[in-house]
TIKOL-784334 format. One record per residue (C-alpha): residue number from 0; residue in three letters; chain; x, y, z. Coordinates in nm, 3 decimals, padded with zeros to 5 digits, m for minus. Layout:
residues N
PT   n res chain      px      py      pz
PT NUM ALA     A       X       Y       Z
...
//
This chain:
residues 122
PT   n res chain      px      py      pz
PT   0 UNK     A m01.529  00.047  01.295
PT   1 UNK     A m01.319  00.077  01.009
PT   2 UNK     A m01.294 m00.170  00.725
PT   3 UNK     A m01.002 m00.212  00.479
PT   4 UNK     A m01.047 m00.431  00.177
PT   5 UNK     A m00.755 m00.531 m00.065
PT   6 UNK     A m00.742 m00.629 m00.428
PT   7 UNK     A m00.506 m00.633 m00.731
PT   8 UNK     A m00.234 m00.907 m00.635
PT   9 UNK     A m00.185 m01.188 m00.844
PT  10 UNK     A  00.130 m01.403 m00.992
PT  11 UNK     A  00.345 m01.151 m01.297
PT  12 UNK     A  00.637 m01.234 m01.378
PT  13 UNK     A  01.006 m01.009 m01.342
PT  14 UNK     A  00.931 m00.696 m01.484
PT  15 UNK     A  00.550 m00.716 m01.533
PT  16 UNK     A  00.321 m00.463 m01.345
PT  17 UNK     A  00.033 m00.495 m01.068
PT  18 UNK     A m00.233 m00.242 m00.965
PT  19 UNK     A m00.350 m00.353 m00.599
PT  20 UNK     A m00.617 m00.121 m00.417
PT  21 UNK     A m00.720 m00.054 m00.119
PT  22 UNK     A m01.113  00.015 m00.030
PT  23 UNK     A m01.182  00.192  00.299
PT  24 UNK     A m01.571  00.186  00.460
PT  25 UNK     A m01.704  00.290  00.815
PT  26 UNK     A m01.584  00.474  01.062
PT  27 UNK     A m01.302  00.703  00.849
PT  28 UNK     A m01.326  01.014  01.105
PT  29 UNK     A m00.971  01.083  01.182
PT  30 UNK     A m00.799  00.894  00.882
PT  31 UNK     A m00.584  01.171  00.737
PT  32 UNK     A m00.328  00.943  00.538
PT  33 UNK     A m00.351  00.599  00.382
PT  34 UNK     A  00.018  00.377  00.386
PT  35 UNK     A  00.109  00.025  00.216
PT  36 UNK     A  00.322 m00.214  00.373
PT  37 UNK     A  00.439 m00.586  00.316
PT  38 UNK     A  00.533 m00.895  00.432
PT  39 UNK     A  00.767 m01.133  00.259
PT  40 UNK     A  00.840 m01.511  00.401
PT  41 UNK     A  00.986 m01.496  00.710
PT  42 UNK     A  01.032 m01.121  00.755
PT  43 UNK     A  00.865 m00.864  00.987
PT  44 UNK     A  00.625 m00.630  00.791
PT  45 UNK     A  00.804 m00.303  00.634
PT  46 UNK     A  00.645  00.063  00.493
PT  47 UNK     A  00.631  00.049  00.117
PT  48 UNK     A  00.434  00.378  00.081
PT  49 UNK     A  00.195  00.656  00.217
PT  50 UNK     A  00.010  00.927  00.099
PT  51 UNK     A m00.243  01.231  00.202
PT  52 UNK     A m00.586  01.171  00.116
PT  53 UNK     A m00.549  01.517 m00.061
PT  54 UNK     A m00.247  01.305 m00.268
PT  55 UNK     A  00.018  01.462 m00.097
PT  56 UNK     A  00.330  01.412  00.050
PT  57 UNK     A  00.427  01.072 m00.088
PT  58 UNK     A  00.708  00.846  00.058
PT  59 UNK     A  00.851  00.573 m00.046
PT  60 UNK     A  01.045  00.296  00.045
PT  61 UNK     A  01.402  00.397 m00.144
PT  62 UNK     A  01.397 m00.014 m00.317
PT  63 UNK     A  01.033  00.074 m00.477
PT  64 UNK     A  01.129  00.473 m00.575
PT  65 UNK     A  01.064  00.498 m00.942
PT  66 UNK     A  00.880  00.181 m00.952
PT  67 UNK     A  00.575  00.185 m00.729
PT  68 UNK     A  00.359  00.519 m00.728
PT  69 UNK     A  00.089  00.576 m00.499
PT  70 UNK     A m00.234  00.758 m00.518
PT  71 UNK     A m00.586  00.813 m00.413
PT  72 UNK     A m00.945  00.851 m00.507
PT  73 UNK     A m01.115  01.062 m00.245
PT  74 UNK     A m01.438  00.995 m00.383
PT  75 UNK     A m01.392  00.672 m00.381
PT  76 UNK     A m01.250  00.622 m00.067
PT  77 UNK     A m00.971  00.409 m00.248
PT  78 UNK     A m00.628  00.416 m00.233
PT  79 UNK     A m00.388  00.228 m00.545
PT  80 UNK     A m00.060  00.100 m00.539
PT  81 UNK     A  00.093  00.114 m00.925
PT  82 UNK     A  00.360 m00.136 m00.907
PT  83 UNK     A  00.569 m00.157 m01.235
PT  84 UNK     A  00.908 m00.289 m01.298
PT  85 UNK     A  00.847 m00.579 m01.035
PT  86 UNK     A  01.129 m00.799 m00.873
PT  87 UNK     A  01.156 m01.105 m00.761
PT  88 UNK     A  01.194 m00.986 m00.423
PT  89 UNK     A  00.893 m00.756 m00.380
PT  90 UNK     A  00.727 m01.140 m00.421
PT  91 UNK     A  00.517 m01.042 m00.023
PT  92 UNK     A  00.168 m00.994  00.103
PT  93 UNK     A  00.034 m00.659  00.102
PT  94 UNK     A m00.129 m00.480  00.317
PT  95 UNK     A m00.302 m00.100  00.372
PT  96 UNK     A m00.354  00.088  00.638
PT  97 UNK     A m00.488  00.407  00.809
PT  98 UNK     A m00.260  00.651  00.921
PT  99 UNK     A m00.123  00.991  00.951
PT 100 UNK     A  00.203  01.222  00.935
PT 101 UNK     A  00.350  01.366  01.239
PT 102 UNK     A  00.664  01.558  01.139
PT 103 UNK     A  00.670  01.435  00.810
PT 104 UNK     A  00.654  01.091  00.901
PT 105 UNK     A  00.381  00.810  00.832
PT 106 UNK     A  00.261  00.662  01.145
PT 107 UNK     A m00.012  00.361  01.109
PT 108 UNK     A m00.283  00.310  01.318
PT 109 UNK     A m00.457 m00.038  01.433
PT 110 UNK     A m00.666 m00.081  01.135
PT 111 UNK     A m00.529 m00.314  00.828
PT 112 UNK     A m00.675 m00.503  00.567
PT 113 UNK     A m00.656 m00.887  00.517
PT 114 UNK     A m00.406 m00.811  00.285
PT 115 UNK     A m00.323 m00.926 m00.112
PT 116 UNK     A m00.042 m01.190 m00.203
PT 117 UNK     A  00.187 m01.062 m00.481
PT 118 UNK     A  00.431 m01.313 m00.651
PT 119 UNK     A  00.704 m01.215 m00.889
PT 120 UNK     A  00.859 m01.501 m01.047
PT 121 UNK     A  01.210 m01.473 m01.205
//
């Protein structure tokens, strides 16, 4: 069983910064790659970023690019989304993931957290 844990989100305001991470325990055999995605109000979920554990091959969602930078703490088993420069509409829940690339592409598996509201007000 694997188990995803969230933190970081809160209420900032345009322009302020967030630092959400993402704790991963249990069964982590076969987790090469670690991905965030979101949620806003009445959307369907969307990638906002991946990474290796070995903190390669980033990707990005091209609306976060020079904004949001992802990383990871092998010994830690944690992965952190830096989110600076925030908008209005980045205002979602967010969510990690397990994952892993296949042809340079991030493909999730099953396993998410309960995932961490982020508001951005204008």
């Amino acid at each position: 069983q694997v188990q995803l844990v969230e933190a970081g989100g809160g209420v900032v305001q345009a322009g302020g910064s967030l630092r959400l991470s993402c704790a991963l325990s249990g069964s982590t055999f076969g987790s090469a790659a670690m991905g965030w995605f979101r949620q806003a109000p009445g959307k369907g979920r969307e990638f906002v970023a991946s990474i290796s554990w070995s903190g390669r091959r980033p990707s990005y969602l091209d609306s976060v690019k020079g904004r949001f930078t992802i990383s990871t703490d092998s010994a830690k088993n944690t992965v952190y989304l830096q989110m600076n420069s925030l908008k209005p509409e980045d205002t979602a829940v967010y969510y990690c993931n397990t994952g892993a690339y296949r042809s340079g592409d991030y493909y999730p598996s099953n396993y998410w957290g309960q995932g961490t509201q982020v508001t951005v007000s204008s």
